[in-house]
N, C-alpha and C positions, 0 to 999 in steps of 0.2 A: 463548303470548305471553310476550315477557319481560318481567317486571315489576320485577326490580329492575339495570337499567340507566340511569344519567342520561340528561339531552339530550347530546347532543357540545356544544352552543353552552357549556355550564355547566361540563363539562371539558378545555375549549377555555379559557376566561377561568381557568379555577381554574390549570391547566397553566403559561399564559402570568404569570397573578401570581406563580405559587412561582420560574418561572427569573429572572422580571426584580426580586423583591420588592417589589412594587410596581402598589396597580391603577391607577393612572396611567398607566406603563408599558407598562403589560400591555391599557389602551385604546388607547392610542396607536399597540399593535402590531397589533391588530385591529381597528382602525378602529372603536372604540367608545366611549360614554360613559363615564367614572368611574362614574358611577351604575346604567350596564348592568353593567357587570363584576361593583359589588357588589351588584348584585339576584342574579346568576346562582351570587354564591361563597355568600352566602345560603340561594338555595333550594339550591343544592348539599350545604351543611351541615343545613340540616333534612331532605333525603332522606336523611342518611346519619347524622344524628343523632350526631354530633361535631362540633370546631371544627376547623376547618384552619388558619386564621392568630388571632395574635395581633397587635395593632397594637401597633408603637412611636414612636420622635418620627422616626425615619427612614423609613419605611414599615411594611410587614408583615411577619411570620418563620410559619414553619411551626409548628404545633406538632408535638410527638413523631409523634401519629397522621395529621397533616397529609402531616408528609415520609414517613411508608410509605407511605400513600398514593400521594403525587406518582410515587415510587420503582417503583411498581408499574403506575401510569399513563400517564407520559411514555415509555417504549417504545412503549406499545400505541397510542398514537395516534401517534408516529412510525412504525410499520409500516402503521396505518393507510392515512396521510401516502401511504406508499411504493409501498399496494397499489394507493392510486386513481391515484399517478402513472403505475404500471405499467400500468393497466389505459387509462388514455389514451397513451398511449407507443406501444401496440400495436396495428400497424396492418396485422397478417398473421398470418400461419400461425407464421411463426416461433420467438416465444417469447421472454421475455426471461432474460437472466442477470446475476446481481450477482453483481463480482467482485471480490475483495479482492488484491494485487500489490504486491509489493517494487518501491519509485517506480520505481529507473533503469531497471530492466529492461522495465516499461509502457514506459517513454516514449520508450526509445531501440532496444527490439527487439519489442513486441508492438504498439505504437500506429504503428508506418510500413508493418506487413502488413496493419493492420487493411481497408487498401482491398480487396486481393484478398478475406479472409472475404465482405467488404460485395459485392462480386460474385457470389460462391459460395452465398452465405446473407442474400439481401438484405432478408428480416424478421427478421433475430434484431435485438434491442434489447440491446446491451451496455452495462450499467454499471458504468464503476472507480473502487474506491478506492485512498487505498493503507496498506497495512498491512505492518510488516517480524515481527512474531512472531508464535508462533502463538496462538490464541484460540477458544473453543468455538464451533461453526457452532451450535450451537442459540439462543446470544445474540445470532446477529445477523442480517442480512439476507442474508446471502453465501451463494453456489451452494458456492462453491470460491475457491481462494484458488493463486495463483503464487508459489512459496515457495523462497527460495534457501536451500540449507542443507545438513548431510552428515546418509548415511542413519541416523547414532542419532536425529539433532535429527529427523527426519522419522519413525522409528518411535515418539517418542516422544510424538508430537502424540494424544493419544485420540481415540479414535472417529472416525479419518480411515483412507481409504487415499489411497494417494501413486502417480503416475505420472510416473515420471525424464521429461523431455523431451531435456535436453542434461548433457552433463559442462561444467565450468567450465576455462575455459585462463585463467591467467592471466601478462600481461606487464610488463615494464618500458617505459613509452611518457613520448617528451618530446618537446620545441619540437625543430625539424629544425637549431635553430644549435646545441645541446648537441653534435651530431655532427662540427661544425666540420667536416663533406666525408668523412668517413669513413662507412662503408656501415654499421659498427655499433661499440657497445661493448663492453668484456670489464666483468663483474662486478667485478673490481678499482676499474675505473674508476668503475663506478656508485656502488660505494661512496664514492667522494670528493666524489658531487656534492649540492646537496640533494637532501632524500629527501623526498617529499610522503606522509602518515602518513592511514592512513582510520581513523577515530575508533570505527568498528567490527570493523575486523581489526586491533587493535594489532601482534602480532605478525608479522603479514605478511612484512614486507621481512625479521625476523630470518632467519623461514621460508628464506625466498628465500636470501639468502647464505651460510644454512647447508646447504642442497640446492647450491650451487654450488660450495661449500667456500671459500668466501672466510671472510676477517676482517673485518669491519665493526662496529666502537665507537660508530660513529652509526646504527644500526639501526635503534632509537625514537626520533630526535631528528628534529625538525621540525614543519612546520605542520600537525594535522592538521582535517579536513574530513568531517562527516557523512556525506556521502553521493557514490556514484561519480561523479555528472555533477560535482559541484563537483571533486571533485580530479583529473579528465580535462579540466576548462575552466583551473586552474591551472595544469596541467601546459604547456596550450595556451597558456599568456600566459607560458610561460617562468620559472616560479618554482621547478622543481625537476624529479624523476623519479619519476612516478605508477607504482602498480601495481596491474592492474586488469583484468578480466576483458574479455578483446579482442573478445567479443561486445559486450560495450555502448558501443565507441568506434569503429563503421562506418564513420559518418561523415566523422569526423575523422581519422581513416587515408587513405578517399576521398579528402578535399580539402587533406592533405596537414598538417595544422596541427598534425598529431602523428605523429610516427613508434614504430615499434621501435626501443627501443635497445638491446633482447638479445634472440634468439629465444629464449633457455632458456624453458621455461616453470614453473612454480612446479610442483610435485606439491601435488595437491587433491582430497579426496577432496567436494568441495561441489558441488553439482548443481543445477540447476534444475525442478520440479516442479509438476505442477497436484496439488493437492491436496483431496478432497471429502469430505463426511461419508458414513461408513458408513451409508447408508438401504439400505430394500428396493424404494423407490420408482427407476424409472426412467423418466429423462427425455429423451427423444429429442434435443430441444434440447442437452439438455449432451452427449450421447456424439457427436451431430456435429460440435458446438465441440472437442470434448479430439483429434476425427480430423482435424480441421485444423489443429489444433497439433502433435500430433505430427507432420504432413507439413512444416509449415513449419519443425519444431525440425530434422528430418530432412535438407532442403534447406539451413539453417543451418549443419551439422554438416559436407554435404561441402563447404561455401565453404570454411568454417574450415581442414579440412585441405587443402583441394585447393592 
């Protein structure tokens, strides 16, 4: 038997006062008395024979050994949290997976396949977050994680191995009046027009003109934007010339609200990857997930060229 474990209800109230400072708060979140919470932070500190908060004129603070505590606590019942959701979640054979994904690439090239998996594999239970660097898989709940990046930044993540899915192409795309009826641009030209700037590849466009062999002075100059869906939706309202990996702009090539305005393409040595922790353990679940990836990176790869 184990006998030195608390109740959950006691690490449950203790938990919720240290994030909200407050047991007020921290009833309120739980649908409890003021005086349940501190009956429960109470007997909590006499099991464990220390004090966890101190009170002030604004509510409560941790002490020292309070917040190691909390520090070492509020995971473990967030996993908790996560195993009973999983384990109501699943409603098959299938399995589920936690997945950590650089946004744009979720949202504009993994989440519009997802129907077919959902055909193919109709108990797996997927869960995304999103994440753009990398991070130790033992801190967190993640199977594997979708990582845009070149193969140092990917050899350099520990205790992962890395499975390339696609190469990255990337272009110059704008509003279809930039082109003023002309079928495209020369780099020259681009360089005169605005330049929409990703907040994450600074140097990008320099890249680019310098792989062209142009002159452009305004190469860093302009508005720039976190993240690709923003500066493909700018680009799409006409505020300049995006450049940006022509996998995550389908759509709007589709429907027209963004064209090529140069087929060059940038040389890039950056890729797109599932990435998973080094175990011994394997998981059927995931190796059928990474083979359906790599078919659909596969069918991805001959659009692109074709």
């Amino acid at each position: 038997m184990r006998r030195k474990i608390p109740s959950l209800q006691a690490l449950a109230c203790f938990e919720a006062a240290a994030r909200q400072q407050s047991y007020t708060r921290a009833a309120q979140e739980l649908a409890l008395t003021q005086g349940a919470v501190s009956r429960q932070i109470t007997a909590l500190e006499d099991f464990l024979g220390i004090a966890l908060f101190r009170r002030t004129r604004h509510g409560v603070l941790l002490t020292e050994r309070g917040a190691d505590y909390f520090a070492q606590v509020a995971p473990r019942l967030q996993a908790l949290e996560q195993d009973t959701l999983d384990a109501m979640s699943a409603q098959g054979p299938g399995g589920t997976l936690h997945l950590a994904a650089v946004p744009t690439f979720a949202t504009r090239w993994l989440i519009p396949r997802l129907p077919e998996l959902k055909q193919l594999q109709p108990d797996l239970s997927l869960h995304i977050e999103t994440s753009t660097r990398p991070f130790m898989f033992a801190d967190t709940v993640f199977d594997a994680a979708l990582f845009a990046g070149t193969p140092e930044q990917v050899s350099q993540w520990a205790g992962t191995h890395a499975h390339k899915l696609m190469a990255e192409q990337v272009v110059p795309v704008c509003s279809p009046h930039f082109l003023a009826g002309q079928s495209s641009l020369t780099p020259a030209a681009i360089a005169a027009l605005p330049l929409l700037q990703q907040s994450t590849r600074t140097e990008a466009w320099r890249r680019w003109f310098d792989a062209m062999g142009v002159s452009a002075p305004l190469a860093l100059s302009g508005p720039r934007f976190e993240l690709f869906s923003m500066t493909a939706a700018a680009a799409a309202h006409g505020l300049g010339v995006a450049l940006v990996p022509r996998l995550l702009i389908e759509p709007e090539l589709a429907r027209g609200e963004l064209v090529v305005a140069c087929e060059q393409v940038l040389p890039s040595e950056r890729a797109y990857y599932l990435v998973r922790p080094q175990t011994p353990e394997e998981r059927p679940v995931m190796n059928r997930f990474l083979d359906w990836l790599q078919l659909a990176a596969s069918a991805g790869r001959v659009t692109d060229t074709g």
